[in-house]
KOLMARSE-273326 format. One record per residue (C-alpha): chain; residue number from 1; residue in one letter; x, y, z. Coordinates in Angstrom, 1 decimal, decimal comma. Example, Ala and Ser with C-alpha at 12.3 -4.5 7.8 and 13.67 -1.06 7.14 Angstrom:
<rs>
(r "A" 1 "a" (12,3 -4,5 7,8));
(r "A" 2 "s" (13,7 -1,1 7,1));
</rs>
This chain:
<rs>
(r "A" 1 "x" (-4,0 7,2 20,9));
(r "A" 2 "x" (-6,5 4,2 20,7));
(r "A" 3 "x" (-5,6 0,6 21,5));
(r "A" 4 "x" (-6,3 -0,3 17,7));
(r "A" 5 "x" (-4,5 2,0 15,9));
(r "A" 6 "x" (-1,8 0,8 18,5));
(r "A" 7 "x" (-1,6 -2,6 17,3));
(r "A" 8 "x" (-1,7 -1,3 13,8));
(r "A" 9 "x" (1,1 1,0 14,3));
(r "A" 10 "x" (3,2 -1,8 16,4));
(r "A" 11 "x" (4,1 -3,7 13,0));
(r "A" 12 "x" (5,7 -0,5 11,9));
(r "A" 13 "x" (8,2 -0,9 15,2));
(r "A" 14 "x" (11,2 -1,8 13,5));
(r "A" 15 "x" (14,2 -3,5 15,9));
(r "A" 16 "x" (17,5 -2,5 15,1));
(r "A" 17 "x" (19,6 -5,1 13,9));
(r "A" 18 "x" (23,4 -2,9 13,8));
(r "A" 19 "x" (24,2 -1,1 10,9));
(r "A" 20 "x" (21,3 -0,4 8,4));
(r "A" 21 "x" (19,4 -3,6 9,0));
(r "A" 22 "x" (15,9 -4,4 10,7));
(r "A" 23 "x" (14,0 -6,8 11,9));
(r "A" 24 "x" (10,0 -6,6 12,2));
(r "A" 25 "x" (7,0 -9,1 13,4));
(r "A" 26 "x" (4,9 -10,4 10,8));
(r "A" 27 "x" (1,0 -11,5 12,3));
(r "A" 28 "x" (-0,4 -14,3 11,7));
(r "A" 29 "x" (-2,9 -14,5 9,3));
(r "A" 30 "x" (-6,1 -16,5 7,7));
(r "A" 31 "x" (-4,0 -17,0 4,4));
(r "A" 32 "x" (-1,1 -18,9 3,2));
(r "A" 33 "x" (0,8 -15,5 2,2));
(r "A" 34 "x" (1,5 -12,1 3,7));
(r "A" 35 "x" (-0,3 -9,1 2,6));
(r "A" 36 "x" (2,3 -7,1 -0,1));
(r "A" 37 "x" (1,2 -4,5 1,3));
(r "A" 38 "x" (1,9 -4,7 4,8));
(r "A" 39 "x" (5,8 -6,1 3,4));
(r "A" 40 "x" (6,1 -2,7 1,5));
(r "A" 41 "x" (5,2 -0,1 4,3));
(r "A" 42 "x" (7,6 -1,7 6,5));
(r "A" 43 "x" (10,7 -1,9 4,0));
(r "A" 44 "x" (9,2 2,0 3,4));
(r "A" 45 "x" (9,3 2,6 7,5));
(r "A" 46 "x" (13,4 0,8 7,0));
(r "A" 47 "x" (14,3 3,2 4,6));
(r "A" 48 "x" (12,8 6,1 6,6));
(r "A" 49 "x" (14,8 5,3 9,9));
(r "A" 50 "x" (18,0 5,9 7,5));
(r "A" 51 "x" (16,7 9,2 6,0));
(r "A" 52 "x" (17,4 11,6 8,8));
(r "A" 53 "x" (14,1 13,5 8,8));
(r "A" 54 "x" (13,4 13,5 4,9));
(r "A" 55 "x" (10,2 12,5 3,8));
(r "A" 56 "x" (9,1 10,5 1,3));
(r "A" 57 "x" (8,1 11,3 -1,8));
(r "A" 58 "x" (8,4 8,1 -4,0));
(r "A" 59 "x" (8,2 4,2 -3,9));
(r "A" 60 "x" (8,7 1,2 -5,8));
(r "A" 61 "x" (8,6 -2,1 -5,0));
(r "A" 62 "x" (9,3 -5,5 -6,9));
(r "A" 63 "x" (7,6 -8,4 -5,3));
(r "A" 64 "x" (9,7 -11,5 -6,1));
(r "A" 65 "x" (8,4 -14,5 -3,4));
(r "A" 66 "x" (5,3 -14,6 -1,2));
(r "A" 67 "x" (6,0 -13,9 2,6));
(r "A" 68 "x" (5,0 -16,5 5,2));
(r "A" 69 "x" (2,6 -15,2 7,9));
(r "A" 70 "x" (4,1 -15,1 11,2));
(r "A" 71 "x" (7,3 -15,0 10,4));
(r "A" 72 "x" (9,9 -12,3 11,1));
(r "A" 73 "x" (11,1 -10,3 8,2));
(r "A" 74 "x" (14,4 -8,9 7,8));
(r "A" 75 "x" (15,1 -5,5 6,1));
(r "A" 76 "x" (18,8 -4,4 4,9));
(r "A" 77 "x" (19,0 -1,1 3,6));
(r "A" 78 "x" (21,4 0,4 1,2));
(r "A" 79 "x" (21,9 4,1 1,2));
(r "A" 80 "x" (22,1 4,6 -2,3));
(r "A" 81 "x" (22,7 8,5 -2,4));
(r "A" 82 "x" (22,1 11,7 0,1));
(r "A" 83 "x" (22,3 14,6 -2,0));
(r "A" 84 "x" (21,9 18,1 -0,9));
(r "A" 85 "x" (17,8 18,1 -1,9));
(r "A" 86 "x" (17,7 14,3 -2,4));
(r "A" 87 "x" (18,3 10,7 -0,8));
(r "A" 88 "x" (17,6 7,2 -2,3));
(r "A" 89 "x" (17,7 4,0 -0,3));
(r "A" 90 "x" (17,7 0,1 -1,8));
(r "A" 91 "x" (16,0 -2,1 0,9));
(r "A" 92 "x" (15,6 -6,2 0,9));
(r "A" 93 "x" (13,1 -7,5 2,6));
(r "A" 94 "x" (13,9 -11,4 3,4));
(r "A" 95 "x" (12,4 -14,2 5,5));
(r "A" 96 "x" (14,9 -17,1 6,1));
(r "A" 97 "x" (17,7 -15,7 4,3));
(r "A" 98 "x" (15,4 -15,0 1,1));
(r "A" 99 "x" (14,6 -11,9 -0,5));
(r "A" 100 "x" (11,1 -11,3 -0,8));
(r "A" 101 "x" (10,8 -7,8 -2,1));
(r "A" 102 "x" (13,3 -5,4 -3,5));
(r "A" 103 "x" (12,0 -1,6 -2,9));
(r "A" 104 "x" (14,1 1,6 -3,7));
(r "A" 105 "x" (12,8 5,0 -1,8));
(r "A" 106 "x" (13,7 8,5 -2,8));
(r "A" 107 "x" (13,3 11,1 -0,2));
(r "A" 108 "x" (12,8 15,0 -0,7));
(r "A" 109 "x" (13,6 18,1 1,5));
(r "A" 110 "x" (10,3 20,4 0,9));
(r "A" 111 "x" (10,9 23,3 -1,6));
(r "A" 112 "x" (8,6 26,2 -3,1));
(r "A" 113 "x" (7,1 25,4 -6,1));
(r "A" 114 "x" (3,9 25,4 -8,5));
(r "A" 115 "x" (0,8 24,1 -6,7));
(r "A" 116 "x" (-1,4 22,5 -9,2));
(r "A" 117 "x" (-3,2 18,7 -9,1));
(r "A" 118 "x" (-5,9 16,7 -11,3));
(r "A" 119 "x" (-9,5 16,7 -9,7));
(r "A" 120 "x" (-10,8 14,4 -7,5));
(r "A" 121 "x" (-13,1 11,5 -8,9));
(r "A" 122 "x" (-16,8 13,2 -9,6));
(r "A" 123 "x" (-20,3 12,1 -8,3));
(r "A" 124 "x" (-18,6 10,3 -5,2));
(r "A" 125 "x" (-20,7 10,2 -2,2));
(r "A" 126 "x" (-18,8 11,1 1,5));
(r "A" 127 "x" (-18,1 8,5 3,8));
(r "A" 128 "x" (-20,3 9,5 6,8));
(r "A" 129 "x" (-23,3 7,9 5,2));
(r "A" 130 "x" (-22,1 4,8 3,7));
(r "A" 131 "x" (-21,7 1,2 5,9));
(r "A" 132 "x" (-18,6 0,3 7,1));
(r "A" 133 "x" (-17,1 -2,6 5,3));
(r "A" 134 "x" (-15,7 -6,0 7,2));
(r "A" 135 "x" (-12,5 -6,7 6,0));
(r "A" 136 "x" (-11,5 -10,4 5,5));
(r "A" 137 "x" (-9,4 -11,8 8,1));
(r "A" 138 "x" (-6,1 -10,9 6,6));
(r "A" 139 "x" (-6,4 -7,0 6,9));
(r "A" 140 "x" (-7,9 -7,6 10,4));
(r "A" 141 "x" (-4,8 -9,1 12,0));
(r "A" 142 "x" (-4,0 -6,5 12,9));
(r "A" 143 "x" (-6,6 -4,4 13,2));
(r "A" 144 "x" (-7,2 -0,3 12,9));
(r "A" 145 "x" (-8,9 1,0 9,5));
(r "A" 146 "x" (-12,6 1,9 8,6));
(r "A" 147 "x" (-13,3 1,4 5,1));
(r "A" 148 "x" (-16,3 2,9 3,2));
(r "A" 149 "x" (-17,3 1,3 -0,6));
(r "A" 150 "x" (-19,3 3,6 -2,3));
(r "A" 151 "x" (-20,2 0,0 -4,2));
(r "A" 152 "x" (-20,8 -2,7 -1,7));
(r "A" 153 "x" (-19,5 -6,4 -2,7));
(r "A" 154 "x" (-21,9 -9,0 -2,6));
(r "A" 155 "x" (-22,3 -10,4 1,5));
(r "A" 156 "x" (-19,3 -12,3 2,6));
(r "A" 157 "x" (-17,1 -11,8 -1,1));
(r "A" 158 "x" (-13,4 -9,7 -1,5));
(r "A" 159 "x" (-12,2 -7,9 -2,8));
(r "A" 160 "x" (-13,5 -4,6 -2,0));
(r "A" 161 "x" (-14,0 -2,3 -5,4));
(r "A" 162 "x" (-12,4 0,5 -5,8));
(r "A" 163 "x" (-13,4 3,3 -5,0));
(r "A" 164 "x" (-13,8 3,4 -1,6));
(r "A" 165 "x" (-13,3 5,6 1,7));
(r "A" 166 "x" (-10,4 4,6 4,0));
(r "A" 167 "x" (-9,0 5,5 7,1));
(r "A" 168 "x" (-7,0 4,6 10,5));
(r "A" 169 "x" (-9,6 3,6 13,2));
(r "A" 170 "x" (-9,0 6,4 15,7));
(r "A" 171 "x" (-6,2 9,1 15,9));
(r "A" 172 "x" (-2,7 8,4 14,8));
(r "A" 173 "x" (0,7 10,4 16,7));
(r "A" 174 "x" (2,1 13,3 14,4));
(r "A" 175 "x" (4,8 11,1 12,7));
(r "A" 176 "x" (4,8 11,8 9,0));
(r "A" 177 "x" (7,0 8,8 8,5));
(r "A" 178 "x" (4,0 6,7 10,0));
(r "A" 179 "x" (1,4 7,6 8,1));
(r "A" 180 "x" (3,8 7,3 5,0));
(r "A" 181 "x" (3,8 3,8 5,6));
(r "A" 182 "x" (0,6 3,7 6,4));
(r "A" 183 "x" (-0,5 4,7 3,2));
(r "A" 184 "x" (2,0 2,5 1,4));
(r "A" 185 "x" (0,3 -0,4 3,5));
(r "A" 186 "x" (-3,7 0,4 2,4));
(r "A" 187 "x" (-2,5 1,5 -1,4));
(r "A" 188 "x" (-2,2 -2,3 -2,2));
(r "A" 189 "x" (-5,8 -2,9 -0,8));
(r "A" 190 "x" (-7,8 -4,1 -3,8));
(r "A" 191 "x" (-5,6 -3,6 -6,8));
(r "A" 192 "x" (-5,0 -6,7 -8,6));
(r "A" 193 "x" (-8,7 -6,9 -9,0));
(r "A" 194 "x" (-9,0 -3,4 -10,6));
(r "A" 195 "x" (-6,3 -4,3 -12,7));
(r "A" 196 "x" (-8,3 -6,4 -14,3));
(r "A" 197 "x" (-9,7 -5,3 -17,9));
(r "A" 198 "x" (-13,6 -4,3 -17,8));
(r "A" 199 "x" (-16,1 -7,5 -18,1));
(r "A" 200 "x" (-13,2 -10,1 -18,4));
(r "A" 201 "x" (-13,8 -13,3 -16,3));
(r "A" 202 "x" (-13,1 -13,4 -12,6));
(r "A" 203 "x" (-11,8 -16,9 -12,8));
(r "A" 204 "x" (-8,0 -16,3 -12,3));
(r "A" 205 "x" (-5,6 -19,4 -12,0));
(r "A" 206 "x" (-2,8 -16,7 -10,5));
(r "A" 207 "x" (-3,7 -12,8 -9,3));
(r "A" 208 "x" (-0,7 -11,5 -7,6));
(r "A" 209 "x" (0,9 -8,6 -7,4));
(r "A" 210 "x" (4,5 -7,8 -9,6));
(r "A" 211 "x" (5,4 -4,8 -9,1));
(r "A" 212 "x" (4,0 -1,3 -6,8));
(r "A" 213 "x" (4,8 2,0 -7,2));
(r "A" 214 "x" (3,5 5,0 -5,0));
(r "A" 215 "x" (3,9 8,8 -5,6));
(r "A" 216 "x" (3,8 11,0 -2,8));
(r "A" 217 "x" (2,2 14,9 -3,4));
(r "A" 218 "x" (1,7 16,4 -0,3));
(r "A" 219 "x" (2,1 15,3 3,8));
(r "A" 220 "x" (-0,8 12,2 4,1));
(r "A" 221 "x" (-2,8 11,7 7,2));
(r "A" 222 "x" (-3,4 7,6 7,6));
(r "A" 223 "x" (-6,2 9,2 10,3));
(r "A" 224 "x" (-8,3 11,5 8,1));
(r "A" 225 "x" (-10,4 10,2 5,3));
(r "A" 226 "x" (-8,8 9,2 2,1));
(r "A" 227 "x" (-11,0 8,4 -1,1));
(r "A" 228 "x" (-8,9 5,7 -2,8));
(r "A" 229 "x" (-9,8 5,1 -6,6));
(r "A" 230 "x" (-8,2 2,9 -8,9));
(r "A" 231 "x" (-8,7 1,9 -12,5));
(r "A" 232 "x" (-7,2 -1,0 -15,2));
(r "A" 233 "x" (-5,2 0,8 -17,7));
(r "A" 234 "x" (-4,5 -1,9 -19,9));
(r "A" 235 "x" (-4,1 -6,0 -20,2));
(r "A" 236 "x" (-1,6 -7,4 -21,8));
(r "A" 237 "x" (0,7 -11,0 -22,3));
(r "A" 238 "x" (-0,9 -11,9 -18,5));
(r "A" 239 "x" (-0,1 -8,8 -17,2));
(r "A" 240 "x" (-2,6 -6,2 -16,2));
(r "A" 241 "x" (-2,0 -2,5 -15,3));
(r "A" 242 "x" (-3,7 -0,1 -12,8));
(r "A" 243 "x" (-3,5 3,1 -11,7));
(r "A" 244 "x" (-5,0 5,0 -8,7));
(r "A" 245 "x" (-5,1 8,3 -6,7));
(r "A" 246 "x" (-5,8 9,4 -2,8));
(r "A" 247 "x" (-7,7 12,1 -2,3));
(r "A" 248 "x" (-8,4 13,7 1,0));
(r "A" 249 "x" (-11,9 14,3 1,7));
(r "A" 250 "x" (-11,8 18,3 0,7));
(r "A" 251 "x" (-10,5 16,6 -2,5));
(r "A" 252 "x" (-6,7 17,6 -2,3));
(r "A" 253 "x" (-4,9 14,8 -4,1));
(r "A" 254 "x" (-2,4 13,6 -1,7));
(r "A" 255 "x" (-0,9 9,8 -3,2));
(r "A" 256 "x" (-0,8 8,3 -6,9));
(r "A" 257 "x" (-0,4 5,0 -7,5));
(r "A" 258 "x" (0,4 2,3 -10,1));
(r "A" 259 "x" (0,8 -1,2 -9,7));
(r "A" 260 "x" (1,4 -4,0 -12,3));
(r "A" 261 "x" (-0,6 -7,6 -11,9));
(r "A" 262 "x" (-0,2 -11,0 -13,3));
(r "A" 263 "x" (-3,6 -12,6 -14,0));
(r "A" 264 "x" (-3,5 -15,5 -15,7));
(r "A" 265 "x" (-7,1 -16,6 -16,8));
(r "A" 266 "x" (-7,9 -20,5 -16,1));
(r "A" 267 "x" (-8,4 -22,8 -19,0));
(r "A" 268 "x" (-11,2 -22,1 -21,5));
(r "A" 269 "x" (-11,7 -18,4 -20,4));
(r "A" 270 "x" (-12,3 -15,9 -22,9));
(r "A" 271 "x" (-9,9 -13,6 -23,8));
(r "A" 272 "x" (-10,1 -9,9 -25,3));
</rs>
């Protein structure tokens, strides 16, 4: 394994706190808040260290405060249910005895069954011959993923637009429960912004995330390239709706994804 990917995959080195609770480093960062995602892959990795082998096939996650950067974060898990097929976990994450996120996991022994998916987004070009993108400073610390835009951002702006070509910097060990949460960390890349509705303003007064939820179709590999495309689904009271896929890059769809946003426009900006 590569040093990068290492120092990616440290933050998903949960210590063992007795009983079903965790506690985890959290890097400092060139914001004032954590990244959500980075919060939700480790309450994911939590839940997994109480799942005895099962693998994820579902997440969702409430985001209720901002985390502070460098800061250790506390997860508590709850086993909720282990059924014969199925388990379900309920896992705070907390910083300074105050919950930051609430996440439930369900988790799903593989069985036969119908093998059918959507198609992959058409007219997308492969990520060998498009730039690699530098990420701001917050998904740099710390580092480890390659990211492709088919649509380049203006020099020096975030976020990136969706969709775009993603991937762990070098090769990841054969942990399915890793790249899991690796996934759960890059699906909250770019988001909020595709969650706004087509041609509104940019000028947001608040653009944070509510609420994630990720879907899990078949094993993912954080190491191989995913095309990760997301769309606005509707706008609404201040609240915006988005929902995206991962593909791999032989197009098998791997992830969906849905996340809820509140944008609240500043002063004087028009409204559809």
């Amino acid at each position: 394994m590569s040093e990068v990917p290492t120092e990616l995959t440290r933050m998903f080195e949960l210590a063992a706190l007795g009983g079903d609770s965790f506690l985890a480093t959290s890097p400092p960062v060139g914001r004032p808040r954590l990244f959500g995602g980075q919060v939700a892959g480790q309450s994911l990795r939590a839940a997994c260290l109480t799942a005895d082998g099962r693998p994820p096939h579902s997440l969702h996650a409430y985001f209720i405060r901002p985390g502070t950067p460098d800061e250790p974060l506390t997860f508590d898990v709850s086993r909720t249910r282990d059924g014969r097929s199925f388990s379900t976990r309920h896992v705070t994450a907390s910083q300074g005895g105050k919950p930051i996120l609430e996440l439930i996991a369900s988790f799903h022994d593989p069985e036969d069954g119908f093998d059918w998916q959507d198609g992959a987004p058409a007219g997308v070009p492969g990520p060998e011959g498009l730039e690699p993108l530098e990420l701001p400073a917050f998904l740099r610390h710390p580092p480890g993923f390659d990211v492709r835009v088919v649509n380049p951002p203006p020099e020096g702006e975030w976020p990136v637009a969706h969709p775009f070509w993603i991937r762990a910097a070098g090769p990841l060990d054969d942990d399915p429960a890793l790249h899991a949460c690796l996934v759960a960390y890059l699906s909250d890349m770019g988001v909020v912004s595709s969650a706004r509705a087509p041609g509104s303003p940019r000028d947001l007064v608040t653009a944070v995330t509510l609420d994630h939820a990720v879907w899990f179709h078949r094993p993912p590999r954080a190491d191989r390239w995913l095309l990760y495309s997301v769309g606005p689904v509707a706008n609404h009271g201040a609240r915006g709706l988005a929902r995206g896929t991962l593909h791999t890059a032989d197009g098998t769809l791997v992830a969906s994804i849905a996340q809820e946003a509140l944008l609240r426009p500043a002063a004087g900006a028009a409204r559809s």
